[in-house]
C-alpha positions in Angstrom: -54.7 -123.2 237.0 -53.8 -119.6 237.4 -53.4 -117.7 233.8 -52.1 -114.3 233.1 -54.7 -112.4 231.3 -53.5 -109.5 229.2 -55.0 -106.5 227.0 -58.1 -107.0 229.3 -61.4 -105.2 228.5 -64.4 -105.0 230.3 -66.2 -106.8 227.7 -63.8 -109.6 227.9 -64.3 -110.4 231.8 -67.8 -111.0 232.6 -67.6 -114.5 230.0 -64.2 -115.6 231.2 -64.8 -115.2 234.9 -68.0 -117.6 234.5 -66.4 -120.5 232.5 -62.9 -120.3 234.4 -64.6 -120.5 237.7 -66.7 -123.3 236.1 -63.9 -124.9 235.6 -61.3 -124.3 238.3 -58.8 -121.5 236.3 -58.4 -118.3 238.0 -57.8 -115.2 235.7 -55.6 -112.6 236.6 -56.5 -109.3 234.0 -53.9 -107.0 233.0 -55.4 -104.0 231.0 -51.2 -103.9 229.4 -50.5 -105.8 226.2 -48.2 -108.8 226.2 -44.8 -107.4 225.0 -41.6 -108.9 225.8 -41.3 -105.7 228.0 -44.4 -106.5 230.2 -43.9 -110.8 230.3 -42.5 -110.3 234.1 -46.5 -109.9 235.0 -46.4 -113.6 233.7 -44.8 -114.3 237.1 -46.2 -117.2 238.8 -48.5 -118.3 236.2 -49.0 -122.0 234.3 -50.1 -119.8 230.8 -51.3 -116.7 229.5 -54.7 -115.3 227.4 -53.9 -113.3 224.4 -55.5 -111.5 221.8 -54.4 -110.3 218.6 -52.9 -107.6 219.0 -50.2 -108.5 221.8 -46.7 -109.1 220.2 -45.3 -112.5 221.2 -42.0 -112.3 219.4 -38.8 -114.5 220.3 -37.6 -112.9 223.4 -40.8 -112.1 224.6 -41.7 -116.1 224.5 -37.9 -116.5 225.9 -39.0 -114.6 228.7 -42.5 -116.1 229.5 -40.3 -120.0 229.0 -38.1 -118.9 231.5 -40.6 -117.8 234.1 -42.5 -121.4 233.6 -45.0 -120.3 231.5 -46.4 -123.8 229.5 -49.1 -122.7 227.4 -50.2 -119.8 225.4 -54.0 -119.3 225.1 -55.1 -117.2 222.1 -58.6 -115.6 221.8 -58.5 -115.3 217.8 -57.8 -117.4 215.6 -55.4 -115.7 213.9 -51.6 -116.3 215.3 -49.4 -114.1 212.6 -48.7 -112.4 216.1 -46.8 -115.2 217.2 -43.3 -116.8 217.0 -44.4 -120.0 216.2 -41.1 -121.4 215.5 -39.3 -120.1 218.2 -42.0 -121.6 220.1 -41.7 -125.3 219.5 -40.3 -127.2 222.6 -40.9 -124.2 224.8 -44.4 -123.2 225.2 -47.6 -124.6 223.3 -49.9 -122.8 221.4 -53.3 -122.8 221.3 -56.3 -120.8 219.4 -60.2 -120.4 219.0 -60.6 -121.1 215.2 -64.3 -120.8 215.3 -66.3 -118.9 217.9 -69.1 -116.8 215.6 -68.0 -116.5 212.1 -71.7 -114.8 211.5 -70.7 -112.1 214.1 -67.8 -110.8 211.5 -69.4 -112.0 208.3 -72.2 -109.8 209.4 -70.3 -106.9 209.9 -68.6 -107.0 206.7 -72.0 -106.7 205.1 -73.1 -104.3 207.9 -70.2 -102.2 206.3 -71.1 -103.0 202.7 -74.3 -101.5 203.4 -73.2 -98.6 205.1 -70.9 -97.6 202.4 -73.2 -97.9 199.7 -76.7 -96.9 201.0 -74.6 -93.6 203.1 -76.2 -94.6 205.8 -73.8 -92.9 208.1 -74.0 -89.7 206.2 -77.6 -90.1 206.6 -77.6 -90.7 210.3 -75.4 -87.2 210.8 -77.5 -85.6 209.0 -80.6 -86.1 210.2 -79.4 -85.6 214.0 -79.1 -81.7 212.5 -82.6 -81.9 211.1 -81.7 -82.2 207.5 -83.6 -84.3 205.8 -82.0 -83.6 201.9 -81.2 -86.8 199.9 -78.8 -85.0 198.3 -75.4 -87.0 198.1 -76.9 -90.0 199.5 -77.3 -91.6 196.0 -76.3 -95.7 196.1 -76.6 -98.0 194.2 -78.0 -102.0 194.5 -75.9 -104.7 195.5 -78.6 -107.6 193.4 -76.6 -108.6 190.1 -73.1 -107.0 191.6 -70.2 -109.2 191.8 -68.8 -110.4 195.0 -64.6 -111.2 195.2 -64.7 -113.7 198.1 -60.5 -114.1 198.9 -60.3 -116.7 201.8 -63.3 -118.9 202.0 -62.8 -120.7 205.3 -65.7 -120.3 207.8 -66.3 -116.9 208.1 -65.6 -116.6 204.1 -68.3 -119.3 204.0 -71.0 -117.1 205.9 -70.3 -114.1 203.9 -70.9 -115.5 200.6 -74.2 -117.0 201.8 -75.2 -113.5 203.0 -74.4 -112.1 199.4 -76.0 -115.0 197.6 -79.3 -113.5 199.6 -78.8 -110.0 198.5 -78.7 -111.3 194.5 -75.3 -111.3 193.9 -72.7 -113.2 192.3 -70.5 -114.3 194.1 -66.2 -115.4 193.0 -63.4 -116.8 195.1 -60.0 -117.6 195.5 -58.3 -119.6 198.0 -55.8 -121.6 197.7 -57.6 -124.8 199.5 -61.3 -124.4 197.6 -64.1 -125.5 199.9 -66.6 -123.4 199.6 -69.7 -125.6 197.1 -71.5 -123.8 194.4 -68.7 -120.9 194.1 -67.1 -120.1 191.0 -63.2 -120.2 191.9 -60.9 -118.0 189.8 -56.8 -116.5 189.6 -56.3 -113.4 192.2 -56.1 -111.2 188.5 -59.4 -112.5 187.4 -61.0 -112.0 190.6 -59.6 -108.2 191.0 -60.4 -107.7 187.2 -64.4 -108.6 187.4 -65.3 -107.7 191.2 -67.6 -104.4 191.9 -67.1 -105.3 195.8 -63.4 -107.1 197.2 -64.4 -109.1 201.0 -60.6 -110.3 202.3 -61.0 -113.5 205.0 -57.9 -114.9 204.8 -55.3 -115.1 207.7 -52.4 -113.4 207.9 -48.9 -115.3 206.3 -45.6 -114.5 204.7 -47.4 -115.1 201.5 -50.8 -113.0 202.1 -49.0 -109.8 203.3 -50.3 -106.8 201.5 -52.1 -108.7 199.1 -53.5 -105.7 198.3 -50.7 -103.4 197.3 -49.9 -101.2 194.2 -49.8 -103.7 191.7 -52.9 -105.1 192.7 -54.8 -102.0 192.9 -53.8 -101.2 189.2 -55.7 -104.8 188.7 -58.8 -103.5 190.1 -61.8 -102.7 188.5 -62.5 -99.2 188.4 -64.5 -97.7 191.3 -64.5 -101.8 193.5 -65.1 -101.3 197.3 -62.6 -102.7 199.3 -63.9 -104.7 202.5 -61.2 -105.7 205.1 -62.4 -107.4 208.5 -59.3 -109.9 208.8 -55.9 -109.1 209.3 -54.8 -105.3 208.7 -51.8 -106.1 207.0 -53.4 -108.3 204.0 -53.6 -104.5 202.6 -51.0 -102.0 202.2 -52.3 -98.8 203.3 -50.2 -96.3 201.6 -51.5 -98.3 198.1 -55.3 -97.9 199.3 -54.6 -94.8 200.3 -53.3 -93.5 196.6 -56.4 -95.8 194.6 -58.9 -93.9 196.7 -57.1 -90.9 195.6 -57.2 -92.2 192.0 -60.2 -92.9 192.0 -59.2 -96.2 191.0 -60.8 -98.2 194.6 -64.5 -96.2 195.1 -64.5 -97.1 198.7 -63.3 -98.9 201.5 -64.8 -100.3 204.4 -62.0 -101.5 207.1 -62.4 -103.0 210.3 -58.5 -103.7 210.8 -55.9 -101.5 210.0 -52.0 -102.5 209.1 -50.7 -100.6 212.1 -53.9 -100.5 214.9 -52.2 -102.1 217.3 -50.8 -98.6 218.5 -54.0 -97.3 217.7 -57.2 -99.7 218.3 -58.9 -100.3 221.4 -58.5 -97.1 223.2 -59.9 -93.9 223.2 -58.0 -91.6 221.1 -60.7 -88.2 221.5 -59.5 -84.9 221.9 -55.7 -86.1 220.8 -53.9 -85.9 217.4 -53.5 -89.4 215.6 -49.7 -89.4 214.9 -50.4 -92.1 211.9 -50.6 -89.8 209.1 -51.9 -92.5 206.6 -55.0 -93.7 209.0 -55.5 -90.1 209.7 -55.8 -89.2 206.0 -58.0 -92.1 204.7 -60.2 -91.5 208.0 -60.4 -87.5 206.0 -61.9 -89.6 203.1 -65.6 -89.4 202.6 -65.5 -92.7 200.7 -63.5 -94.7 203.6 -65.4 -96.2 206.5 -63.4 -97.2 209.7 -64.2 -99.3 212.5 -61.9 -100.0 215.4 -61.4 -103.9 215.0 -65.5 -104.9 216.2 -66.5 -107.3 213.8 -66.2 -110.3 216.7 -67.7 -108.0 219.3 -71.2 -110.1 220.2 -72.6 -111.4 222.8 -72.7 -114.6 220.9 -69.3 -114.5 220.0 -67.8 -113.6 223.6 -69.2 -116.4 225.1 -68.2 -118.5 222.2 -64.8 -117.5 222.4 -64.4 -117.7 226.3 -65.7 -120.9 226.5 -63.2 -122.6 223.7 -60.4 -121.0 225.2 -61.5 -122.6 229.2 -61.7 -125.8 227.2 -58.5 -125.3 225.3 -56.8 -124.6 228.6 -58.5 -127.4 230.8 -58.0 -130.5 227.9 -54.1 -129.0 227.9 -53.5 -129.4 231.4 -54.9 -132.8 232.3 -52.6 -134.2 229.1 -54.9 -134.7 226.8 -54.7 -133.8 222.9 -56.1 -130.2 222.4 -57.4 -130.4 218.8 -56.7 -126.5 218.6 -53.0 -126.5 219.2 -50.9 -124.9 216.7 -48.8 -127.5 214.8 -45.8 -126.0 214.0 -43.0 -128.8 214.0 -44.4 -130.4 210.8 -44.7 -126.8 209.0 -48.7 -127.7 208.2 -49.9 -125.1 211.1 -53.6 -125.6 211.3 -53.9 -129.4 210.0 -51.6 -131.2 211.8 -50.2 -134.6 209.6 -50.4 -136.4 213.3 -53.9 -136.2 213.0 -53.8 -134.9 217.2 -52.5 -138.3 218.3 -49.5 -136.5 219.9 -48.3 -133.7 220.8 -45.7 -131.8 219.0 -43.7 -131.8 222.2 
C-alpha cells in the first residue's frame, strides 16, 4: 500500500513511519497541503493522509478519483473539510474519532487557567526580573459555571476536569450523553455561563454559533474557550464583545481562517489577517496555533488508527470509521457497518 502523505510535519513522521512499516504501507510526506491544485502529487498512489486543514473540495476529489485514488485517510476527526457528498461512489472516507480526547480536554483547561491565573503575563514578567503582582489579579474557578456545548468524548473529559476544580457544570448538545449534567437551551446556557468550552464538530448548522446575536446573550465578562473547529465562532463578533467588554476573555486554539495562517512560522513578517492580528493586540485574548492534540499520547494514538483504518479498508473488510454519507446519518451509519456504502 503506497499513500500520499500531505501537510507533513516532523512530529507527524516518526509514529507513522513505525506502524506503516508494521504493517506493510509505505508513506510518501509532502510538506504541501492537499488542494485540488497540488492532487497530481497523488500520482501513483492507492489513498492519501490528511489533516484538517487540507481542502478536499469537489474538483480536488475529482482529480484524486481520476488518478485512482480509493481511499481518503483523515488524521482528525473532524471532516467539515471534506466533500462528503461529492465523494460517495468515488473515494471512501475514513477518520480517527478518538485518539486522546484528554490531550485537548486538557489544554482547554491548560488555557482556562492561563487566562485567569495571568500566568503568561506572569511568566514575561518575571523573565525581566519583575516580580510585581500588580495586574495579575484572578479570580477562582470552584463554584463558577461551566457552558459545556458538544459533549461527545472530548466534551466528556472536560467536564470531568471542571467537576474537580468545583464547578458547575451545563450542556447542550443535541444528542445528550453525558450522565450527571444538567442539559439546557443554547439561550440558557449563554445567559448563566461565567466560562463557554465549544466541542462540537463543525456542520451547516454549528457555523458561527457564536456570532453577534449570541454574544448579546452572553453573560457579561464569560470567557470564551475554543479548541474545536475555528469556524463555530465568528471572529469579527468576538472581536467587537471583547471590545465591549461584553466576552472578558478568550482562549482560542483554532481560528476561523488558520488554515492560511497555522502551522508555520510567521516571525519577523506582517500577518495580513487584520482580525487575528487585532484580537492577538488584546490583553484579554490568548492564542494558540491549533496544539491541543499535540502529545505524545495522542500521535501515536492517532497514527496507529489511521494504519488500521487503512489496512481493514484494503483487505475488504468493514472499517467501523468510514464516513457514512449515502444515508445522510454521517458518523452512525443505519447499516450498522454490515456494508459498505459503495
Amino acid at each position: 500500500m503506497k499513500i500520499a502523505f500531505f501537510d507533513a510535519k516532523d512530529y507527524d513522521m516518526p509514529s507513522f513511519l513505525k506502524y506503516g512499516k508494521e504493517h506493510g504501507i509505505e508513506f510518501k510526506f509532502y510538506e504541501t497541503k492537499l488542494t485540488a491544485d497540488t492532487a497530481g502529487l497523488a500520482r501513483g498512489f492507492e489513498g492519501v493522509c490528511v489533516f484538517v486543514n487540507d481542502s478536499l473540495d469537489a474538483p480536488a476529489i475529482d482529480k484524486l478519483y481520476d488518478l485512482g485514488v480509493k481511499v481518503i485517510a483523515l488524521r482528525c476527526a473532524g471532516y467539515n473539510n471534506v466533500d462528503l457528498a461529492h465523494c460517495f461512489g468515488k473515494i471512501h472516507v475514513l477518520r480517527v474519532p478518538a485518539y486522546s480526547p484528554y490531550a485537548v480536554a486538557e489544554h482547554t483547561m491548560a488555557l482556562l487557567l492561563t487566562s485567569v491565573r495571568r500566568i503568561h503575563k506572569a511568566y514575561i514578567r518575571t523573565k525581566d526580573f519583575n516580580f510585581s503582582l500588580s495586574g495579575l489579579m484572578g479570580f477562582d474557578l470552584h463554584g463558577k459555571t461551566v457552558g459545556v456545548i458538544g459533549t461527545g468524548k472530548i466534551g466528556k473529559v472536560f467536564i470531568d476536569i471542571c467537576k474537580g476544580f468545583g464547578m458547575k457544570v451545563l450542556a447542550y448538545d443535541k444528542f445528550p450523553s453525558a450522565e450527571g449534567v444538567e442539559y439546557v437551551s443554547l439561550d440558557e446556557l449563554f445567559a448563566r455561563s461565567d466560562v463557554i468550552s465549544l466541542h462540537c464538530p463543525l456542520t451547516e448548522e454549528t457555523e458561527h454559533l457564536i456570532d453577534a446575536s449570541a454574544v448579546d446573550k452572553l453573560k457579561k465578562g464569560v470567557i470564551i474557550l475554543n479548541t474545536s473547529r475555528g469556524a463555530l465562532i465568528d471572529a469579527e463578533a468576538l472581536l467587537e464583545g471583547i471590545k465591549k467588554r461584553k466576552i472578558g476573555a478568550a482562549c482560542l486554539d483554532v481560528y476561523e481562517e488558520e488554515s492560511d495562517v497555522f502551522f508555520r512560522d510567521f516571525s519577523g513578517h506582517i500577518i495580513e489577517d487584520d482580525v487575528l492580528a487585532r484580537l492577538l493586540s488584546m490583553p484579554n485574548v490568548i492564542v494558540t496555533s491549533h496544539q491541543a492534540f499535540l502529545t505524545e499520547e495522542a500521535l501515536a494514538g492517532i497514527a496507529e488508527t489511521t494504519v488500521n483504518n487503512l489496512v481493514t479498508f484494503f483487505k475488504g473488510d468493514i472499517c467501523e470509521n468510514e464516513l457514512c454519507y449515502k444515508c445522510g446519518n454521517v458518523e452512525n451509519c443505519v447499516k450498522e457497518r454490515k456494508e459498505r456504502c459503495f
